[in-house]
N, C-alpha and C positions, 0 to 999 in steps of 0.2 A: 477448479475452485477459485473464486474472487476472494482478494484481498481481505473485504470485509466479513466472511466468515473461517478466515484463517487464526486458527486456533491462539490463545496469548502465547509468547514467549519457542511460538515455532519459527525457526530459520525460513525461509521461501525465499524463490526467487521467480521476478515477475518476467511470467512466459510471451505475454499480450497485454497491448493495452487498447482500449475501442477509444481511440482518438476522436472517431467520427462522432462518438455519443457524448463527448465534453465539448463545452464552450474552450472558442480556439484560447482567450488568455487564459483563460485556468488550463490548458491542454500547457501552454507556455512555461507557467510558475512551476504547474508539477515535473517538469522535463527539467527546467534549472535546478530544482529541489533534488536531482537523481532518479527520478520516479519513472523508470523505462525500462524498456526489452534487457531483460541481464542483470539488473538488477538485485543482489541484495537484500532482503527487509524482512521485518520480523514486527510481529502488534506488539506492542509495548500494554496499552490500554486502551481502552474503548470510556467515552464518557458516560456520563448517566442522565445525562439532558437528552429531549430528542428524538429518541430511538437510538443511542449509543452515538451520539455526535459530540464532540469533534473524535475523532482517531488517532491514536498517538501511533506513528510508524519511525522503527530503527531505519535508518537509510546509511549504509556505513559508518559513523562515528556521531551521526547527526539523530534527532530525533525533532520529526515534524508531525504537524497536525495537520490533516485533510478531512474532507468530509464523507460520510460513508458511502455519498452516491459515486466520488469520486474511486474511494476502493473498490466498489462493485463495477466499476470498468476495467480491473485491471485481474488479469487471469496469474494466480503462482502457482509454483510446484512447490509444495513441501520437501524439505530437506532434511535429510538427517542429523542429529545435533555434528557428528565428526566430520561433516564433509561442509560444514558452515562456517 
């Protein structure tokens, strides 16, 4: 499953990310952001503009915006709430 049909308020954590299908600086901001293999994260919200743009993603203690094409690169595994 991609990021951006990862249910609200599920644990995940990011399995893959298609680096080759982001532009290298956006590939850049999202890796400083935390946004990588091992990762962490959970949807917070999804917007209402757009097609659900921007994306609010939990990144351990942080809470960022990315864009949904940007979630749709990145592959998580749902987690169960007690192992998150």
């Amino acid at each position: 499953m991609t990021l951006d049909r990862l249910p609200l308020g599920q644990p995940a954590r990011i399995s893959a990310v298609d680096w080759a299908g982001l532009d290298p600086v956006e590939g850049r901001r999202l890796r400083a952001l935390g946004l990588d293999a091992g990762a962490q994260v959970q949807l917070a919200h999804r917007g209402i503009f757009g097609g659900g743009d921007p994306l609010a993603v939990e990144v351990g203690r942080m809470v960022v915006a990315i864009r949904r094409n940007h979630a749709r690169a990145m592959t998580v595994e749902p987690m169960t709430a007690d192992l998150a």
